[in-house]
TINU-775327 format. One record per atom (N, C-alpha, C): residue number from 1; x, z, y. Coordinates in nm, 4 decimals, padded with zeros to 6 digits. Each point is the difference from the previous one (the first is absolute). Example, Ala and Ser with C-alpha at 12.3 -4.5 7.8 and 13.67 -1.06 7.14 Angstrom:
<num->1; c1->01.3190; c3->00.7800; c2->-00.5690> $
<num->1; c1->-00.0890; c3->00.0000; c2->00.1190> $
<num->1; c1->00.0900; c3->00.0000; c2->00.1200> $
<num->2; c1->-00.0350; c3->-00.0720; c2->00.1050> $
<num->2; c1->00.0820; c3->00.0060; c2->00.1190> $
<num->2; c1->-00.0770; c3->00.0730; c2->00.1090> $
***
This chain:
<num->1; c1->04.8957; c3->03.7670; c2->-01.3649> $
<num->1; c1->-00.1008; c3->-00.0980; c2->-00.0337> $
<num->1; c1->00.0664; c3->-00.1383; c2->-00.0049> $
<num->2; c1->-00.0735; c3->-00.0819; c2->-00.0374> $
<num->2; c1->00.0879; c3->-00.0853; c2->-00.0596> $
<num->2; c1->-00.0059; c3->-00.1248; c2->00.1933> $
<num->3; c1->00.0600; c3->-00.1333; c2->-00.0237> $
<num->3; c1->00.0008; c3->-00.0683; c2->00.1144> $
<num->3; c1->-00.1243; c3->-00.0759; c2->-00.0152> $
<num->4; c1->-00.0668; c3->-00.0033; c2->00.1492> $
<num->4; c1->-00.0865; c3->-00.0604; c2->00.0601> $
<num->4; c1->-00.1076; c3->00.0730; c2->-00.0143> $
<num->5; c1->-00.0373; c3->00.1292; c2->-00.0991> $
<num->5; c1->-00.1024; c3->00.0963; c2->-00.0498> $
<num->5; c1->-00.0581; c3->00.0849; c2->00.1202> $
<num->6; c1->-00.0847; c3->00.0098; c2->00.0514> $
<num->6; c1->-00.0367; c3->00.1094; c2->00.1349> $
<num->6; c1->-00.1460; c3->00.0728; c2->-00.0744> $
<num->7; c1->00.0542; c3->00.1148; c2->-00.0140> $
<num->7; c1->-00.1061; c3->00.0998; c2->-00.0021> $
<num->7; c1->-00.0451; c3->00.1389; c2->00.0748> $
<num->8; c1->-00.1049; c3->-00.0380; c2->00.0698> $
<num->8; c1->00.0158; c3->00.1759; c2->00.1284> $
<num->8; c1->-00.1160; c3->00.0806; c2->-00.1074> $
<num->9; c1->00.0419; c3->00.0720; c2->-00.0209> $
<num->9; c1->-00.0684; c3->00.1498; c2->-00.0769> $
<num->9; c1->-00.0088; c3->00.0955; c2->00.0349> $
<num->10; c1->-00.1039; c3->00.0722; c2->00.0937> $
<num->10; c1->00.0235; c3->00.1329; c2->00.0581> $
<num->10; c1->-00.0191; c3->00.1120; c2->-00.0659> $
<num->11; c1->00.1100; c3->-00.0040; c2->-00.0368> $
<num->11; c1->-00.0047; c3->00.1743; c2->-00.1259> $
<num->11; c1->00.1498; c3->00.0879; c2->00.1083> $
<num->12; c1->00.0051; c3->00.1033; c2->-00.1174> $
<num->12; c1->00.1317; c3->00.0405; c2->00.0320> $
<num->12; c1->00.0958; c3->00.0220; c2->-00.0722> $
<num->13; c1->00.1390; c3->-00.0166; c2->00.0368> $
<num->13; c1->00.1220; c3->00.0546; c2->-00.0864> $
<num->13; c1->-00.0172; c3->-00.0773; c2->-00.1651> $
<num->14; c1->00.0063; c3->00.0480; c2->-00.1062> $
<num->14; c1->00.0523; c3->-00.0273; c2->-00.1580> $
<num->14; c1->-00.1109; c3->-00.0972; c2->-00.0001> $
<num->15; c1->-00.1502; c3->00.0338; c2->00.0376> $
<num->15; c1->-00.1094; c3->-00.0738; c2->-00.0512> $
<num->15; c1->00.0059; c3->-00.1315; c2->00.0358> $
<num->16; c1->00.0397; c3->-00.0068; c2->00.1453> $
<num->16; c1->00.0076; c3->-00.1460; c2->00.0623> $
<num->16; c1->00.0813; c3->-00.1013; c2->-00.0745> $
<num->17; c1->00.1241; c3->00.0391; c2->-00.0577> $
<num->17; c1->00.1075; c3->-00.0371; c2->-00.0948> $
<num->17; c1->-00.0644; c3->-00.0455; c2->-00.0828> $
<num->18; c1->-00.1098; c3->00.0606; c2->-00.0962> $
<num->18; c1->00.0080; c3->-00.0169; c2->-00.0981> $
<num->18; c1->-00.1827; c3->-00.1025; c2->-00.0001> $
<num->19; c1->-00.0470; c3->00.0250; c2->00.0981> $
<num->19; c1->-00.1211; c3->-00.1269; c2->00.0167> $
<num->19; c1->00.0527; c3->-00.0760; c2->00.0236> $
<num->20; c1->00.1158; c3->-00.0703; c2->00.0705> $
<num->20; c1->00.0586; c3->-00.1099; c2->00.0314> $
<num->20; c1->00.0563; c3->-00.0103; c2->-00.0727> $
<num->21; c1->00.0645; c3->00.0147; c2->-00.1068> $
<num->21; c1->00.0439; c3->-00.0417; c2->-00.1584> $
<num->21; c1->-00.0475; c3->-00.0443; c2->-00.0358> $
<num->22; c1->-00.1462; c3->00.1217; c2->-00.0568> $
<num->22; c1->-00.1125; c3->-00.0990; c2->-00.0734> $
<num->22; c1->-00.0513; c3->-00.1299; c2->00.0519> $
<num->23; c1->-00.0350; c3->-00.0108; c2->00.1344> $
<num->23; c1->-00.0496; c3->-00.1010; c2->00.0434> $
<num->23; c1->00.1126; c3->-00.1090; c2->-00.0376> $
<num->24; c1->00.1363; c3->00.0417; c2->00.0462> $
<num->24; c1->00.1067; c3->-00.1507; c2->-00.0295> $
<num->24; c1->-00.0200; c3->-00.0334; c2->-00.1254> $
<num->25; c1->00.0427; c3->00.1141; c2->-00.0686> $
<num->25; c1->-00.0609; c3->-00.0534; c2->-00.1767> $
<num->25; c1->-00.1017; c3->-00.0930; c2->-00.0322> $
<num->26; c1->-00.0935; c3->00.0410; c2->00.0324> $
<num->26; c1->-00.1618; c3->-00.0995; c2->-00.0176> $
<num->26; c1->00.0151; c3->-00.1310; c2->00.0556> $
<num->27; c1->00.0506; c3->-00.0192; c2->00.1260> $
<num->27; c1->00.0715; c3->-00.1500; c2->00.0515> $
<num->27; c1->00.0945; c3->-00.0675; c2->-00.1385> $
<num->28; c1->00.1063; c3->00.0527; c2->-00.0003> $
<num->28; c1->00.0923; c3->-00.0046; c2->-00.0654> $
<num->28; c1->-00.0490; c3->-00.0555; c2->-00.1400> $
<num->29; c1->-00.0543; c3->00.0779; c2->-00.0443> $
<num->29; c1->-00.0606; c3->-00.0753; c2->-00.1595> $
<num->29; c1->-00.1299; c3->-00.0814; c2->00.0247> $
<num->30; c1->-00.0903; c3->00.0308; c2->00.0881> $
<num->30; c1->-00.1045; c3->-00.1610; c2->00.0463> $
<num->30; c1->00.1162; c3->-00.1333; c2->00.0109> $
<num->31; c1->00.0926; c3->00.0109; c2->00.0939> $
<num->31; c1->00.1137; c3->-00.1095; c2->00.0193> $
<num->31; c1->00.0652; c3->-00.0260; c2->-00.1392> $
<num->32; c1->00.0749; c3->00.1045; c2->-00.0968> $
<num->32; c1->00.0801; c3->-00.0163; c2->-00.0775> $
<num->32; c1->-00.1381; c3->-00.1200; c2->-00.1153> $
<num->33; c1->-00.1062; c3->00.0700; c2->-00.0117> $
<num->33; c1->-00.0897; c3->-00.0582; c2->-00.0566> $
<num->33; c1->-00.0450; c3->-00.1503; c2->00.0235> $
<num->34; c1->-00.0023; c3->00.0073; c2->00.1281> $
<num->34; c1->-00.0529; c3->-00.1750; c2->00.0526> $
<num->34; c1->00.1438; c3->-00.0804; c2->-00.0203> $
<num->35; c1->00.1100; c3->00.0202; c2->-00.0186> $
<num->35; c1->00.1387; c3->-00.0695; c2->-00.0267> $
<num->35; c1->00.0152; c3->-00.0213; c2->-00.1347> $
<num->36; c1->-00.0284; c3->00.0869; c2->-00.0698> $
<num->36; c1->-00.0177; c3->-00.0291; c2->-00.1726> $
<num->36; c1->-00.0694; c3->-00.1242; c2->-00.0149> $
<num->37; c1->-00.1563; c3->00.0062; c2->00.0286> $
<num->37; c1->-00.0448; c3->-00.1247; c2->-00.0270> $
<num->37; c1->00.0447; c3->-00.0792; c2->00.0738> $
<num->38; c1->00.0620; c3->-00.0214; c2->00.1059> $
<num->38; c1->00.0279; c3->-00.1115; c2->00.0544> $
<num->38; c1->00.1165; c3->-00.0515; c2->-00.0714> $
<num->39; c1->00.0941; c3->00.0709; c2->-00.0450> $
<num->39; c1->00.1130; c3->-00.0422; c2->-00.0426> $
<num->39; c1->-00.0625; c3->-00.0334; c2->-00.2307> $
<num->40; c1->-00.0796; c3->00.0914; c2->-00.0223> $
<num->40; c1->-00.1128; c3->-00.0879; c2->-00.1097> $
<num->40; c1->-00.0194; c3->-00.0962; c2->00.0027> $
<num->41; c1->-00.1063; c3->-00.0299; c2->00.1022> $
<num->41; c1->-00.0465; c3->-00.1093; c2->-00.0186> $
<num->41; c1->00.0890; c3->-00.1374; c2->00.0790> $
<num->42; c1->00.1128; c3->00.0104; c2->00.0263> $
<num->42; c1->00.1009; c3->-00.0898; c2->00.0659> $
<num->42; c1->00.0848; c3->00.0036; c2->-00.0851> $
<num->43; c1->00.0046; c3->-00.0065; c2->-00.1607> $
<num->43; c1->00.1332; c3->-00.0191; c2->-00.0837> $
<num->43; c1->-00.0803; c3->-00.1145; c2->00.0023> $
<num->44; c1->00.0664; c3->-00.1281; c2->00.0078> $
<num->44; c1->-00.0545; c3->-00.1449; c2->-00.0491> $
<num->44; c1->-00.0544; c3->-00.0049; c2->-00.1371> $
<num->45; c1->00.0504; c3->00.0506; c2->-00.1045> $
<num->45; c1->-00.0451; c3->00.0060; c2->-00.1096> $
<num->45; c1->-00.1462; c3->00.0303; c2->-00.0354> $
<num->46; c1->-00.0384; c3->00.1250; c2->00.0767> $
<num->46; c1->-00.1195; c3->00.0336; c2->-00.0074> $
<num->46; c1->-00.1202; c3->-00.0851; c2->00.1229> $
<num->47; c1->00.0661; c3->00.0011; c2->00.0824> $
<num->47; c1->-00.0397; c3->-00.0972; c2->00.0798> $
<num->47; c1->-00.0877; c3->-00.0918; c2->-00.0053> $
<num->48; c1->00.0601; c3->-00.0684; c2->-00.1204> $
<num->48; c1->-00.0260; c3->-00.1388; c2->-00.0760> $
<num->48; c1->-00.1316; c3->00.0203; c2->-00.0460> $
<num->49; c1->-00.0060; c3->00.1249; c2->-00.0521> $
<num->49; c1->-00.1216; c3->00.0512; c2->-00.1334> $
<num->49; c1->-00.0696; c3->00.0521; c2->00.0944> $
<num->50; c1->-00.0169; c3->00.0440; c2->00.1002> $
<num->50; c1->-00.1151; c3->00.1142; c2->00.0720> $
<num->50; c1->-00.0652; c3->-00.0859; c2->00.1152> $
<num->51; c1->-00.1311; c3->-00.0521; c2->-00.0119> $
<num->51; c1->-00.0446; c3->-00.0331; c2->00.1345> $
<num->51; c1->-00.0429; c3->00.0937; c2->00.0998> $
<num->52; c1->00.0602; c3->00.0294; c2->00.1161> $
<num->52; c1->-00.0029; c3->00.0774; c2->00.1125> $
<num->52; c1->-00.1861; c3->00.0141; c2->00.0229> $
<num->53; c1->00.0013; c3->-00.1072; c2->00.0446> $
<num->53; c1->-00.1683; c3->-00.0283; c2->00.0625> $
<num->53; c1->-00.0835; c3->00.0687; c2->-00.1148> $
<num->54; c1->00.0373; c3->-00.0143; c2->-00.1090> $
<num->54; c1->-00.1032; c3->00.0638; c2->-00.1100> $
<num->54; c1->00.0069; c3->00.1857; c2->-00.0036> $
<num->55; c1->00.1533; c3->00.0084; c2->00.0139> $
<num->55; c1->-00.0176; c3->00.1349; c2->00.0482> $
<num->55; c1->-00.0349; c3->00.0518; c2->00.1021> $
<num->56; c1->00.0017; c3->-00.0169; c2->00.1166> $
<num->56; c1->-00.0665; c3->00.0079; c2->00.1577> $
<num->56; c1->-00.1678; c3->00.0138; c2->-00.0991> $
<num->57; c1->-00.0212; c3->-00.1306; c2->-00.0493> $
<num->57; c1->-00.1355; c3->00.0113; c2->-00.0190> $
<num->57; c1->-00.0728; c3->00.1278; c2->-00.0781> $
<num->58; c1->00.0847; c3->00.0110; c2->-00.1397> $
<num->58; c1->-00.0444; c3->00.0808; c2->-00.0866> $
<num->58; c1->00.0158; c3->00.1527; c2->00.0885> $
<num->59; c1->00.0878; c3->00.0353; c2->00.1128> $
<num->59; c1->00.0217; c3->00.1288; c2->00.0549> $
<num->59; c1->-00.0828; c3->00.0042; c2->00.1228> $
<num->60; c1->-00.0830; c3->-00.0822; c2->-00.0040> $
<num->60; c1->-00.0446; c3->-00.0471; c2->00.1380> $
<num->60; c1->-00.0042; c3->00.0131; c2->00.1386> $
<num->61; c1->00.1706; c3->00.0009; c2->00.0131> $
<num->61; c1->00.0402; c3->-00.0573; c2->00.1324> $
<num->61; c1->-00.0461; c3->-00.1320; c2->00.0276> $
<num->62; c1->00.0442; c3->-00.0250; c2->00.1408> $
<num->62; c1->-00.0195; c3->-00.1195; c2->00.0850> $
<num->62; c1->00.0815; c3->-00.1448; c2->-00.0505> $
<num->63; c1->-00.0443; c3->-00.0739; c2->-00.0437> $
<num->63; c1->00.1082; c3->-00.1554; c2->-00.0003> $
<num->63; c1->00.0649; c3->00.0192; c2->00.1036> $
<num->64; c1->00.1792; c3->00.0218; c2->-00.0581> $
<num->64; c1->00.0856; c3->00.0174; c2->00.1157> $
<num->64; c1->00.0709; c3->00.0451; c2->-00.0080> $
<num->65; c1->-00.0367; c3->00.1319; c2->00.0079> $
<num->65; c1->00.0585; c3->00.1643; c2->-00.0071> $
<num->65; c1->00.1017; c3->00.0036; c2->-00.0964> $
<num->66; c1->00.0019; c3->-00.0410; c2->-00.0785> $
<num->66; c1->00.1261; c3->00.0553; c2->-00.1074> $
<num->66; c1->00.1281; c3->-00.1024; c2->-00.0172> $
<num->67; c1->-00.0547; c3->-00.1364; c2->00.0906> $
<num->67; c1->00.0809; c3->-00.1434; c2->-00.0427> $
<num->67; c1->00.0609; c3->00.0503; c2->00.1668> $
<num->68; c1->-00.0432; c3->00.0301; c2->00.0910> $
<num->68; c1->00.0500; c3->00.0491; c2->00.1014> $
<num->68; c1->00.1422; c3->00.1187; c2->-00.0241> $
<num->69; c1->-00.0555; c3->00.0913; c2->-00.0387> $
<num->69; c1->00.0716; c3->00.1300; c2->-00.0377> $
<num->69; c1->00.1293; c3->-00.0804; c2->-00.0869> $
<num->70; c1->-00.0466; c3->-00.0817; c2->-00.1522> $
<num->70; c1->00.1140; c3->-00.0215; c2->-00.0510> $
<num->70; c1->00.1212; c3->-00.0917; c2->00.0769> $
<num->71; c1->-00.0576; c3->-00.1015; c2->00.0870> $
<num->71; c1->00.0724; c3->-00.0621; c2->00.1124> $
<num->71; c1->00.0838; c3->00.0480; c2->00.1044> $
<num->72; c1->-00.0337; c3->00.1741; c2->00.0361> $
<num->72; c1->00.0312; c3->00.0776; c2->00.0719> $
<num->72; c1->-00.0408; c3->-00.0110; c2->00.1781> $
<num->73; c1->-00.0919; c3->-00.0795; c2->-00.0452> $
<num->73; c1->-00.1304; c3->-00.0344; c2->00.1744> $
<num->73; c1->-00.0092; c3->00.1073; c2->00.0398> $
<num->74; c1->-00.0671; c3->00.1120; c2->-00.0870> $
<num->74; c1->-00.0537; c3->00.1120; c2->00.0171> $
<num->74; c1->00.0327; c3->00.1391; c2->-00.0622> $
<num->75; c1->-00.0359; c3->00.0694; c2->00.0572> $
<num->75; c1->-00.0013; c3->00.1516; c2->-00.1431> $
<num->75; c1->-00.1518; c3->-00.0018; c2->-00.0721> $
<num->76; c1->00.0229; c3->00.0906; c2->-00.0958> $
<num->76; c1->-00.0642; c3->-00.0404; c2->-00.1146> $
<num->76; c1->-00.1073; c3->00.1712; c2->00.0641> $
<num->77; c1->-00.1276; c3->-00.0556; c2->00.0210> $
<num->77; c1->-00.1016; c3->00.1242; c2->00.0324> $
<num->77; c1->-00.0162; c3->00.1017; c2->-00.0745> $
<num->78; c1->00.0044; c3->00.1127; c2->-00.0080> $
<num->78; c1->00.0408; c3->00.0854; c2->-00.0939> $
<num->78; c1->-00.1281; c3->00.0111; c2->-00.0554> $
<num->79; c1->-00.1258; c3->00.0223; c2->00.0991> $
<num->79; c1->-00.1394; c3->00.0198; c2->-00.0972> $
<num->79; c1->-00.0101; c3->-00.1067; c2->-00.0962> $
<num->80; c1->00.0524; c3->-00.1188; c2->-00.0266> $
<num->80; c1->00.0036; c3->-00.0991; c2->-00.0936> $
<num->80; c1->00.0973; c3->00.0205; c2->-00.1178> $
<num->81; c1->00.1121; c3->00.1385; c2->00.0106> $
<num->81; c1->00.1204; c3->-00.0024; c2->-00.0820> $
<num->81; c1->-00.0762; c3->00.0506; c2->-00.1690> $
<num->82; c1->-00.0964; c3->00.1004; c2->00.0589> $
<num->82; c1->-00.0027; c3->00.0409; c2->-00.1801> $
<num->82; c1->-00.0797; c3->-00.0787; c2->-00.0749> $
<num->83; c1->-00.1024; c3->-00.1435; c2->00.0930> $
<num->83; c1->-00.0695; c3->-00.0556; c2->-00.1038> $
<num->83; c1->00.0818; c3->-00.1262; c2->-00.0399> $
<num->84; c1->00.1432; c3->-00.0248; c2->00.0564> $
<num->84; c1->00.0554; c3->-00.1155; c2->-00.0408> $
<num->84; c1->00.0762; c3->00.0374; c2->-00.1005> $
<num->85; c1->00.0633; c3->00.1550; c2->-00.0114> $
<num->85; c1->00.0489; c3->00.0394; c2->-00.1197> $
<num->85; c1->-00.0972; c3->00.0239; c2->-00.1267> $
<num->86; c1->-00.1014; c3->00.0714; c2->00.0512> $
<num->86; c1->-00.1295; c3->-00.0247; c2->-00.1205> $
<num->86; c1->-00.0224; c3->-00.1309; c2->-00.1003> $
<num->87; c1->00.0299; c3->-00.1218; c2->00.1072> $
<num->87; c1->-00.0389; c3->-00.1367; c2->-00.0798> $
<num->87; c1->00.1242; c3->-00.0136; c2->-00.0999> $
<num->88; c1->00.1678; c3->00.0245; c2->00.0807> $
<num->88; c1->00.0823; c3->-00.0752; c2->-00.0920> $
<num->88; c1->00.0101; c3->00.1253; c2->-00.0709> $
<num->89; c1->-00.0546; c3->00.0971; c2->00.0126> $
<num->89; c1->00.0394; c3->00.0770; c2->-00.1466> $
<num->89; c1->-00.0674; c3->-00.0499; c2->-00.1247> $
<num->90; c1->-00.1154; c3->-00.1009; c2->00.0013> $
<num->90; c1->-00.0131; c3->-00.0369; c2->-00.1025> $
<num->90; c1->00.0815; c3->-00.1228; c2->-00.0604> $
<num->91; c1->00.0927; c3->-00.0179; c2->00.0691> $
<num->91; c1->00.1096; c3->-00.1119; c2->-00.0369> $
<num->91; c1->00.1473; c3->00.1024; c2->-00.0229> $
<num->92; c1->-00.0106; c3->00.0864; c2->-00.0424> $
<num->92; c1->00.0623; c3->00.0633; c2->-00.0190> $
<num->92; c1->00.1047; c3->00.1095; c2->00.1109> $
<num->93; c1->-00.0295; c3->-00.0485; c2->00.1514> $
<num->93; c1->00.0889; c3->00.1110; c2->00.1190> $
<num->93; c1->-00.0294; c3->00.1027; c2->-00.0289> $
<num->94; c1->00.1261; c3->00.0845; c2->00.0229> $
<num->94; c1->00.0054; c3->00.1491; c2->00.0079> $
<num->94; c1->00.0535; c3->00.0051; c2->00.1155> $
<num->95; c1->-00.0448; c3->00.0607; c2->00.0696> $
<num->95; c1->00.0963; c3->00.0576; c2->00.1732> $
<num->95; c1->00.1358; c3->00.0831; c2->-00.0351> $
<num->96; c1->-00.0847; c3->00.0674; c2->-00.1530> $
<num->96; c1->00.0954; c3->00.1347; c2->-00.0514> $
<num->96; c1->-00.0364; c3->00.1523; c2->00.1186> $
***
């Protein structure tokens, strides 16, 4: 498992292996996911063009939450991850 990851799963033998995969996985791409946009929406270029607060608004998170996250205050709440990708996909993001 990867570092700092703790998962107790009471199964046995192959199965336990392989729920604690899946589970790292699902971390793993929620995280790989919240770093995309952060590193998105932190090219200065785009930066320039995207008001944060309008997206918070239009995804309707909290004033905060995402100017926090891109600052690196905080982690980025995952129940908030698929409606902030929802908004900039109409500005064209793909997660891929």
């Amino acid at each position: 498992m990867g570092a700092g990851f703790n998962c107790t799963i009471r199964t046995k033998g192959i199965k336990k292996v392989l729920v604690e995969k899946t589970v790292w996985n699902q971390w793993r791409v929620k995280v790989n996911k919240a770093e995309t946009i952060r590193t998105y929406l932190n090219d200065p270029n785009r930066r320039a063009l995207i008001s944060v607060t309008a997206l918070e608004k239009r995804a309707g998170l909290p004033t905060g939450t995402l100017n926090k996250f891109l600052r690196s205050e905080r982690d980025f709440p995952e129940h908030h991850l698929e409606k902030v990708i929802r908004q900039l996909e109409y500005i064209g993001f793909n997660i891929g």
